[in-house]
N, C-alpha and C positions, 0 to 999 in steps of 0.2 A: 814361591814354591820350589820353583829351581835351584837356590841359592841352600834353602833346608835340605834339599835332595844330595846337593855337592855335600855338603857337610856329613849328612849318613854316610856317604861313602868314605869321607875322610877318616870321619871315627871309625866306621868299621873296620879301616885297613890298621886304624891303632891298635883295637883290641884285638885283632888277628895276632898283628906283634908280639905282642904281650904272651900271647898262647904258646908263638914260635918259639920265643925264646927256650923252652922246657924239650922241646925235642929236634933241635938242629943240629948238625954234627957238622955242616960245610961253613965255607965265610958265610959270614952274618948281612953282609953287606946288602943283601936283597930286603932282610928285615929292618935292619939300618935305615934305608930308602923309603919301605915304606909307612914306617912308624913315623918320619920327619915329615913327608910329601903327604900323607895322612893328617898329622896334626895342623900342619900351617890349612890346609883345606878344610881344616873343620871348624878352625877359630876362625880364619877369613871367612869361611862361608857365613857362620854365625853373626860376624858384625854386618856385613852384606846383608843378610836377612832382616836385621834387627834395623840400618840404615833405609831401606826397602819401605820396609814397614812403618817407619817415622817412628820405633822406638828411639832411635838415637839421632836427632835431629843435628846435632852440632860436628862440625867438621871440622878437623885439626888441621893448621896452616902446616905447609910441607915446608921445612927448615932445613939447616946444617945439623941441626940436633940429632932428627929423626935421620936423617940420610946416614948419621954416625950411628945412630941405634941398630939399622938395619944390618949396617956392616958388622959392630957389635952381636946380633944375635946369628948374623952368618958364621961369624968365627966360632961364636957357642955352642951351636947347632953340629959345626964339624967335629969340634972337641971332643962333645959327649959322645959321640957318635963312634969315635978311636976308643974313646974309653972303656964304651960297650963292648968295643970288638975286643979288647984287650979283655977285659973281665966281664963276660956275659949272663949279667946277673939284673933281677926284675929293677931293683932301683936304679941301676943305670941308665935301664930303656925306658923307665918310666921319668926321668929324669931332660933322658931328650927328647920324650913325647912333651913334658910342660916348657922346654925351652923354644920349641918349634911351635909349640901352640901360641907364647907369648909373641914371638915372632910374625906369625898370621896376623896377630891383632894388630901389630905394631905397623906391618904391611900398608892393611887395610884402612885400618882408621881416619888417613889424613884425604882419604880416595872421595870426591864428592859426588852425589848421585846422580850426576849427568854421566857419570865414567861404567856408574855402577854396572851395565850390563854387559862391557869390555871385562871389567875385573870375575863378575859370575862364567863368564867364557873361558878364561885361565882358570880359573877354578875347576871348571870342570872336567879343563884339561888332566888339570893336577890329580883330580880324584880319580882319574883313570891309568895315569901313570904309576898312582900307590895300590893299586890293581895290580897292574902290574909286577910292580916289583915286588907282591906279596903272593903274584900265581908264580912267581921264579922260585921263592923261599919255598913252596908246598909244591914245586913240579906243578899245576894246575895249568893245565895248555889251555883251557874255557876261559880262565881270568887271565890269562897271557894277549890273547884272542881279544876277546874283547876291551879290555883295558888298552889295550894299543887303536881299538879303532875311537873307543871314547878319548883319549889322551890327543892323538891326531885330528880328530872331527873339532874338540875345542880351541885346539891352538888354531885351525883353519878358521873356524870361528870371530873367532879373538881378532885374526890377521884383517877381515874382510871390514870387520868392524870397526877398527884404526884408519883403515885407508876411507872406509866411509864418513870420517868422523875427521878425517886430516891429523891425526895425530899418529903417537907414537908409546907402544908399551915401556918406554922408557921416562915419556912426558907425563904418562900417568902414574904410575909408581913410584918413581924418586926424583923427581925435578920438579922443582918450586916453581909453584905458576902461580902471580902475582894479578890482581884483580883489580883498575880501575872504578872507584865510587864515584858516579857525577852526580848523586845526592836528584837524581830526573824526578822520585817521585816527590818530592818537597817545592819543586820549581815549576810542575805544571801541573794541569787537571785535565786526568782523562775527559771525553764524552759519550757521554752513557747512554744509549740507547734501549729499546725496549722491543721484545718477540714481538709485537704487532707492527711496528719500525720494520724486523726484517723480515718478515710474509711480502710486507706490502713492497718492499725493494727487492727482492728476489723475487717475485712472482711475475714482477716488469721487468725483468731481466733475461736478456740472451744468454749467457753461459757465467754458470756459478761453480767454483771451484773448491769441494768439501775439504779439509783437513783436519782429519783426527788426531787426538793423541791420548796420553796417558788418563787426561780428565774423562777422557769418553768412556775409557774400559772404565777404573772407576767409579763410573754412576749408571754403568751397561744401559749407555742412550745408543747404540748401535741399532738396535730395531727403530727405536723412534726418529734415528737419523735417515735410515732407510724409508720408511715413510714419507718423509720429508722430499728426500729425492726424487719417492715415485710421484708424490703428490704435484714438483715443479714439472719433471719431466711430460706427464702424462695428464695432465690440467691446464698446465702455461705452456707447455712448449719448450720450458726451458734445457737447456744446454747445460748435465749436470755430470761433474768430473770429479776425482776423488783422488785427492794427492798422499803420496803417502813416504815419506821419510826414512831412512833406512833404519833410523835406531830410535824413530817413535815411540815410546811406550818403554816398558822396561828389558824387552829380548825383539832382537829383529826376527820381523814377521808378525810381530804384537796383533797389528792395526789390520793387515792381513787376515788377518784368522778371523776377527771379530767382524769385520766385513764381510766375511763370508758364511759366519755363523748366522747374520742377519741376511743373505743372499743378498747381497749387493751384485750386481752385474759386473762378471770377473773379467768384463770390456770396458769397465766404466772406472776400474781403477788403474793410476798410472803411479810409476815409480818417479823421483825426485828429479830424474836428468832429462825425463821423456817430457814432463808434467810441468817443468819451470818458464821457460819460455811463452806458455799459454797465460800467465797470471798477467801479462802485459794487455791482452785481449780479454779479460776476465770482467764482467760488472761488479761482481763481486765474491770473495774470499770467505767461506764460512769456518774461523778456525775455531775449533772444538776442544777445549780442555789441552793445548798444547801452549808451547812459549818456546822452548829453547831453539826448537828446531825453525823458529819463525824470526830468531833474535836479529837483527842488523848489526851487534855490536859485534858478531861473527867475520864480518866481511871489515870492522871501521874501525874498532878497537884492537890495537894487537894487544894491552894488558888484560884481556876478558879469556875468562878460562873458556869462553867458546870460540876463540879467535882462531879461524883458518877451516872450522868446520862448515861443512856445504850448508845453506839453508835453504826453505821452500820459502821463493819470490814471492812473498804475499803484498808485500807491499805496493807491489805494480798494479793490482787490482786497482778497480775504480772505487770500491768503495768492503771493507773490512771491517766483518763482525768477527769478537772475541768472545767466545764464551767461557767465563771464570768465573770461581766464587769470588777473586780477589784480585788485587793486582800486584802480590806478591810474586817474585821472582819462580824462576822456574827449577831443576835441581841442583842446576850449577850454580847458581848464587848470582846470577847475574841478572840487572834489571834491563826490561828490555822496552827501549825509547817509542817501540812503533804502539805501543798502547796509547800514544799521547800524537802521535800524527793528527793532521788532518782530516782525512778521509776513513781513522779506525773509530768504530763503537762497540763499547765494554756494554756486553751482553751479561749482567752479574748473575749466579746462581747457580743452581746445581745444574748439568750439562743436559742431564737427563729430560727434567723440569722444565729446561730453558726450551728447548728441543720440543719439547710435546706442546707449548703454548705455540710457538708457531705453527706447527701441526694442526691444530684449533685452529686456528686464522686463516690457512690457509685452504681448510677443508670449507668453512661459511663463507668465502671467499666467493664473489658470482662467475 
């Protein structure tokens, strides 16, 4: 929805352009600015959305090609742009609205969805920058104003969420990151466990440590996770804690919100630096429709596009349930070995489902 939202505003600062053009009399350059910074933010937003959403599942390796294309639609982009100012006539601007919009795509497209909610953060940078420079064109101090605080809030955005994530807007855009295959799921066999498996081990357990993710929102087991909690809490005695990831989900603060939409106790959740060290003391780990942020090849692989990102210590637990329909990777494409440990059980199905049978268990439970 965010990513749709960047986009309206991209387009809208194009067809604004298009308007200006018929009654401006000063440099163009404000229109200029935001018919480009409009376009690339409404085709980026667009594949963002459509990536989001699994319309467009496949992800284009980042190469010398595309790092040449980029450069190419930069110089394009300038071009048309002088050209405009030179002769300010509608097919000019509408010329470098479609050169800046191919550009956005071109951007975007090679961006995998582990990145995805860095790249939605620049965007919505971007879209409040072509505010901007479209309340300069019309004198409009409201979209001056604002578009400066939207433009500012997402690049801060964007920053918090790089250094959360150990990377770099640079590493994400145009640097080729190259991906180790060790072929794990052909070489081992998860061990599958079953919701009546985890009632019965979590209910004998001193302190169990939630972790949500994407899969949760998803299949909005949030209340039935809540349940669960109250049910160990306030039945067993148990010791129950709620880990939460800075870029969990598809926007930070995802897991946040939906935790709290379900009143989870806003004492009982902890952030990633507070919460890691306890999974050493933990019986065990209940992670909920997530993977990346749980991946080991984060810390062990430096060719994994999740190499250098913080994860949540799950692994230190004494004992690790997964809950997934599958045990297909997670956005970034990368397989992650702790589904095959030891001490992990692939909890298969829907999060939701999986969630309310132990719920059952736990409630017949004496």
């Amino acid at each position: 929805m965010v990513a749709a939202f960047n986009g309206l505003g991209g387009g809208a600062a194009v067809c604004i352009s298009f308007e200006e053009i018929s009654g401006f009399t000063d440099c163009p350059l404000p229109v200029i600015l935001g018919c480009a910074i409009g376009a690339i933010t409404f085709s980026g937003s667009i594949i963002a959305f459509c990536k989001l959403q699994g319309l467009i599942s496949k992800t284009i390796k980042k190469t010398n090609f595309l790092l040449t294309s980029n450069i190419l639609f930069f110089l394009l982009t300038i071009a048309s742009g002088i050209y405009f100012h030179i002769d300010n006539s509608f097919i000019n601007i509408f010329t470098l609205a479609i050169i800046s919009s191919i550009w956005g795509i071109v951007i975007v497209m090679p961006i995998g969805g582990a990145d995805m909610p860095i790249v939605i953060s620049v965007l919505n940078s971007f879209s409040g920058w072509a505010s901007v420079a479209i309340g300069f064109s019309q004198q409009n101090i409201l979209m001056i104003t604002v578009g400066t605080i939207i433009g500012i809030s997402g690049s801060i955005l964007a920053i918090i969420m790089t250094k959360s994530m150990n990377r770099s807007i640079k590493d994400i855009f145009f640097i080729k990151k190259s991906s180790l295959k060790n072929n794990i799921f052909m070489e081992n066999i998860a061990t599958t466990g079953s919701p009546q498996d985890a009632a019965f081990i979590m209910q004998n357990a001193q302190k169990v440590i939630i972790v949500p993710g994407f899969g949760m929102a998803a299949a909005s087991a949030q209340h039935a996770l809540k349940t669960m909690g109250d049910l160990l809490q306030k039945k067993f005695g148990v010791n129950v804690k709620y880990a939460i990831h800075p870029v969990a989900g598809r926007m930070p603060g995802h897991m946040n919100v939906l935790l709290a939409e379900a009143n989870v106790n806003y004492n009982d959740v902890y952030q990633l630096e507070d919460i890691n060290r306890e999974f050493s003391t933990a019986d065990v780990a209940y992670v909920i429709g997530a993977n990346d942020i749980t991946n080991p090849e984060a810390k062990n692989n430096p060719l994994s596009p999740l190499y250098g990102m913080p994860i949540l210590e799950v692994a230190a637990a004494k004992t690790v349930f997964f809950v997934k329909r599958s045990l297909n990777t997670g956005y970034s494409g990368a397989e992650n070995p702790l589904f095959f440990a030891p001490n992990t059980y692939m909890l298969y199905g829907d999060a939701k489902k999986v969630t309310e049978e132990i719920d059952k268990y736990l409630e017949q439970s004496a």
